[in-house]
C-alpha angles and dihedrals in degrees: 000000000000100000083043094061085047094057092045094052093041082056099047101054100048087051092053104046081053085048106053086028096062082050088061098046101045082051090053094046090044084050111261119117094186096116100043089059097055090048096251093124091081137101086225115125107207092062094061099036117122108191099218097035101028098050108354108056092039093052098050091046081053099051089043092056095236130122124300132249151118146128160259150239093289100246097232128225139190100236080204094065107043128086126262100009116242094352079056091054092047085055091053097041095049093043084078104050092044089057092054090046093050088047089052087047091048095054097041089060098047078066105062093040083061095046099249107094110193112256120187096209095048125071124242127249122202132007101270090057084050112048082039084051096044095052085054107048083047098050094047085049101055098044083048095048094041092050099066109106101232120118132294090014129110091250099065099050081072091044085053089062096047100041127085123254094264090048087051090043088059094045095059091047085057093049104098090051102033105107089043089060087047088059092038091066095039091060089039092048092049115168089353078069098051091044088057095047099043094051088054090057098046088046093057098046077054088057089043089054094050099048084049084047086235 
C-alpha cells in the first residue's frame, strides 16, 4: 500500500504541473503574461500544488479504492489582455484538461507496446504496469473532474463561451461556491458519483483500445 500511495502522488503531481502549466502557457501564447510573472509558467511543481486538492483529495480517494481525481492552484489570467475574448479562455481553461487526456493516451499506449494494456477492471502486477495504470487512471480522472462545468473548474470556462449572457451571469454569480457545490454533490452522489465516473473512465480506456486496435 505503501508503494501504492508513492506511485499515486508521484502521479499526481506530474499530471498536475502539466496540467497548470499548459494554463500558463495557453495564456502566454493568447497574450497575457500574468501568469509568467507570478512564476506559474513553470513545470515546477511546488508553484501549482493545493494542499487539499492537489495531495490530499487524491490520497484519500486512493486509500478509499475509488476512482482518482483532484486540482490545482488555478493559473490566473487577465481576460483584457488575451486574444479572442471567452472563446480565448476556453481556450485557456481547456488547454489543462487535454493535456491530461493526452497523458492518459500516451501511457496507455506505452502499455500496450510493452504487452500489458491497462485494463481498469484488472489489477496490476509489477511495478512497471502500475505505475503505467495508475498514470492513466489519474490522468482520466483529472480531465473528467475538471470538465464539469461547474465553476471554477476547467469545464465551465468552455461553457462560458457557448451559453448565452444570462447562463454566464449566473455562473459568475456561482464562482465563489462553486467548488463547494462540486464537492456538495459529490458527498450527496455518493457512490452514484463514483459509478458515473468510473464508467467514463472505463469508456475512454475502451476508446484508447480501439485506436490502438486492441
Amino acid at each position: 500500500m505503501v508503494i501504492y500511495i508513492i506511485i499515486v502522488l508521484g502521479a499526481v503531481l506530474i499530471s498536475m504541473t502539466f496540467h497548470e502549466a499548459m494554463h500558463a502557457y495557453a495564456g502566454y501564447w493568447l497574450g497575457d503574461d500574468t501568469a509568467k510573472l507570478l512564476g506559474r509558467l513553470t513545470l515546477n511543481p511546488i508553484k501549482h500544488i493545493d494542499p487539499f486538492l492537489t495531495i490530499l483529495l487524491p490520497l484519500l480517494l486512493a486509500i478509499s479504492g475509488g476512482p482518482i481525481f483532484g486540482a490545482a492552484k488555478p493559473v490566473p489570467f487577465n481576460p483584457n489582455n488575451i486574444r479572442w475574448g471567452e472563446w480565448g479562455a476556453a481556450i485557456i481553461a481547456i488547454a489543462g484538461p487535454i493535456t491530461n487526456l493526452l497523458l492518459a493516451f500516451i501511457l496507455f499506449g506505452i502499455s500496450v507496446l510493452i504487452g500489458k494494456p491497462v485494463n481498469f477492471n484488472i489489477s496490476p502486477v509489477g511495478y512497471g504496469e502500475t505505475i503505467l495504470a495508475v498514470g492513466v487512471m489519474v490522468n482520466l480522472g483529472f480531465f473528467i473532474f475538471n470538465m464539469i462545468p461547474i465553476p471554477p473548474l476547467d469545464g465551465s470556462r468552455v461553457l462560458y463561451a457557448l451559453a448565452p449572457e444570462f447562463v454566464r451571469r449566473g455562473m459568475e454569480s456561482m464562482e465563489r461556491f462553486g467548488i463547494i457545490i462540486v464537492f456538495a454533490l459529490i458527498l450527496v452522489g455518493g457512490s452514484t458519483f463514483g459509478i458515473v465516473f468510473s464508467g467514463v473512465i472505463t469508456f475512454f480506456i475502451q476508446l484508447f483500445a480501439r485506436i490502438y486496435g486492441l
